[in-house]
C-alpha positions, 0 to 999 in steps of 0.5 A, spaced: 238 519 267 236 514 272 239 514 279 236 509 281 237 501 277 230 499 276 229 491 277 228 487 271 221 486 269 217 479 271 218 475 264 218 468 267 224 464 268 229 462 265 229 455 262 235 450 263 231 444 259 231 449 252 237 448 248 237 456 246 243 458 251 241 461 258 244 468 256 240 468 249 234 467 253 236 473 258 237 477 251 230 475 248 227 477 255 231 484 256 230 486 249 222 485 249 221 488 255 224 494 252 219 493 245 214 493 250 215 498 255 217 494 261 223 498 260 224 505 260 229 508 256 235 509 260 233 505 265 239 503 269 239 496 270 241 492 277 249 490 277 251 484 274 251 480 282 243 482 283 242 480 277 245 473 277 242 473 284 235 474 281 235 469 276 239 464 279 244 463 274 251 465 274 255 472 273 258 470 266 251 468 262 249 475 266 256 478 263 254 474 257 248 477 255 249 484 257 255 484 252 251 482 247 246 487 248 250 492 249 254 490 241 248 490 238 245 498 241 239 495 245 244 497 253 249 502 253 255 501 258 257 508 261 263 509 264 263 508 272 256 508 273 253 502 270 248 498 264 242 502 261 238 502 256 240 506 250 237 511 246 233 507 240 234 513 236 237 512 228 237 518 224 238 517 217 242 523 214 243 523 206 250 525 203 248 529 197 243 534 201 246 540 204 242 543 211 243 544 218 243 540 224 238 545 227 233 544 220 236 536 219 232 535 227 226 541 225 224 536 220 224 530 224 220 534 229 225 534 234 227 540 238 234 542 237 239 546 242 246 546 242 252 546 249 257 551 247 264 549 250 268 554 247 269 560 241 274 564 240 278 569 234 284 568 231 290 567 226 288 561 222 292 555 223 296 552 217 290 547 215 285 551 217 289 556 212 288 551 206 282 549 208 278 555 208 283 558 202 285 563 206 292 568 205 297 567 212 295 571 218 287 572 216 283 570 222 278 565 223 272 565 228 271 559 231 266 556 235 265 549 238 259 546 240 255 539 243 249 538 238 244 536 241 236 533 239 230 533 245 236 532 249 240 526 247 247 529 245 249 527 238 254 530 236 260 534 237 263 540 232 268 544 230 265 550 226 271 555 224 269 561 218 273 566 216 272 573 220 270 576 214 264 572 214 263 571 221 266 578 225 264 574 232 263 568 234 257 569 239 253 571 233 252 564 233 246 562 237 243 555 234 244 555 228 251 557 224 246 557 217 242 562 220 247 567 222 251 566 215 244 566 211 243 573 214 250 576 213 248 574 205 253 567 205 249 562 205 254 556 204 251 552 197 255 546 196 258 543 200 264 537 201 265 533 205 269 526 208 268 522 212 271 516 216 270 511 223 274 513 229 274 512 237 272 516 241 277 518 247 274 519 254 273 526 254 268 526 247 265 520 250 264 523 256 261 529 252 256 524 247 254 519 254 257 514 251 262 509 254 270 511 252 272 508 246 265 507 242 264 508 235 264 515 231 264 517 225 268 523 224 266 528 218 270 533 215 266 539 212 268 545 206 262 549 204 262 555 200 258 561 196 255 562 189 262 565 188 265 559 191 268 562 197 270 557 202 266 559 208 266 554 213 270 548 215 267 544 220 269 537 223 264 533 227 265 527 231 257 523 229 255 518 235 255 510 231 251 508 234 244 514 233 247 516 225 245 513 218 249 516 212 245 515 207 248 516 199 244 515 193 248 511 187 247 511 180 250 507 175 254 510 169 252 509 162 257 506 158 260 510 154 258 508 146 263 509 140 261 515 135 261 512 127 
């Protein structure tokens, strides 16, 4: 991240005459000088006051245009530290493959790393009993990480696996699968339910974003060849980098036998 906030780069004036509003103009200057280059990636941008003052034009269009852009995912607001120019990363994600994070980014040619916050063994809780089909008092292993592509964070996730296939939990370096594909339990299918959510200030904080940003939060079982439920995972998706993408075919209507 960039400590110091850039100055916006020379693009002309902004013009009164012209009937677009002066705050559009301010758009269409900002979002070309990222097309271009002009400016970087998380770039801080100067204060709402500097910029007004630079241009000559009121706080409330500067306001305006940041607002703008920031709805559209051009600039990234962070909590108590400013404007930057956002990642411009959008990954499509297919719903109908089960792989990965660590293969997911492979394949994308990007260097996958994950940030542990916590792991641990214990007596299942109640819906991790059902969702995993476990009898009361069996032990899950439970490991929580920040999932991260050539360093951006982009998701948080929840992994819990019955002991009998995950015995410790610091087994798991990078990726879950390649240590239950070890262990000879490499989860087949997979299902999985998805919804939008909020994100609190503790999760936004993690994925860098401001609080209260969009997510998609996916709740995932997979199982074995002999379907057994062999992790339930629950991950919080950034809105703003992920494309959950689902191939859909229509029926064919059904005819009456003669």
């Amino acid at each position: 991240m960039t400590d110091q906030a850039a100055a916006l780069p020379p693009f002309g004036t902004l013009d009164e005459a012209n009937p677009t509003p002066l705050y559009l103009q301010l758009q269409h200057f900002i979002e070309e000088a990222v097309r271009n280059g002009s400016l970087k990636m998380d770039a801080a941008l100067p204060g709402e006051r500097d910029l007004a003052k630079q241009l000559g034009i009121s706080r409330v269009t500067v306001r305006k245009a940041i607002m703008g852009l920031v709805k559209k995912g051009v600039l990234i607001q962070r909590w108590g530290s400013g404007t930057f120019v956002a990642q411009q990363m959008r990954l499509e994600q297919p719903l109908s493959r089960l792989s990965s994070f660590t293969d997911d980014m492979s394949a994308r040619g990007m260097q996958s790393s994950a940030v542990l916050l916590s792991r641990s063994v214990g007596v299942a809780s109640t819906d991790e009993l059902m969702a995993l089909g476990l009898s009361p008092g069996e032990t899950v292993s439970r490991v929580n990480r920040l999932r991260m592509a050539d360093g951006t964070p982009l998701a948080i996730e929840h992994a819990v696996v019955p002991t009998r296939y995950l015995p410790d939990p610091s087994l798991v370096k990078q990726s879950l699968y390649a240590v239950l594909h070890e262990g000879g339990y490499m989860p087949v299918r997979a299902l999985q339910r998805l919804h939008a959510v909020l994100l609190s200030d503790e999760q936004a904080q993690l994925l860098k974003v401001p609080p209260l940003t969009p997510a998609l939060y996916i709740e995932r079982r997979s199982f074995t060849t002999a379907g057994e439920a062999v992790e339930f995972t629950s991950s919080y998706y950034r809105g703003d980098a992920y494309d959950f993408v689902a191939e859909l075919t229509i029926g064919q209507p059904q005819t009456d036998t003669p």
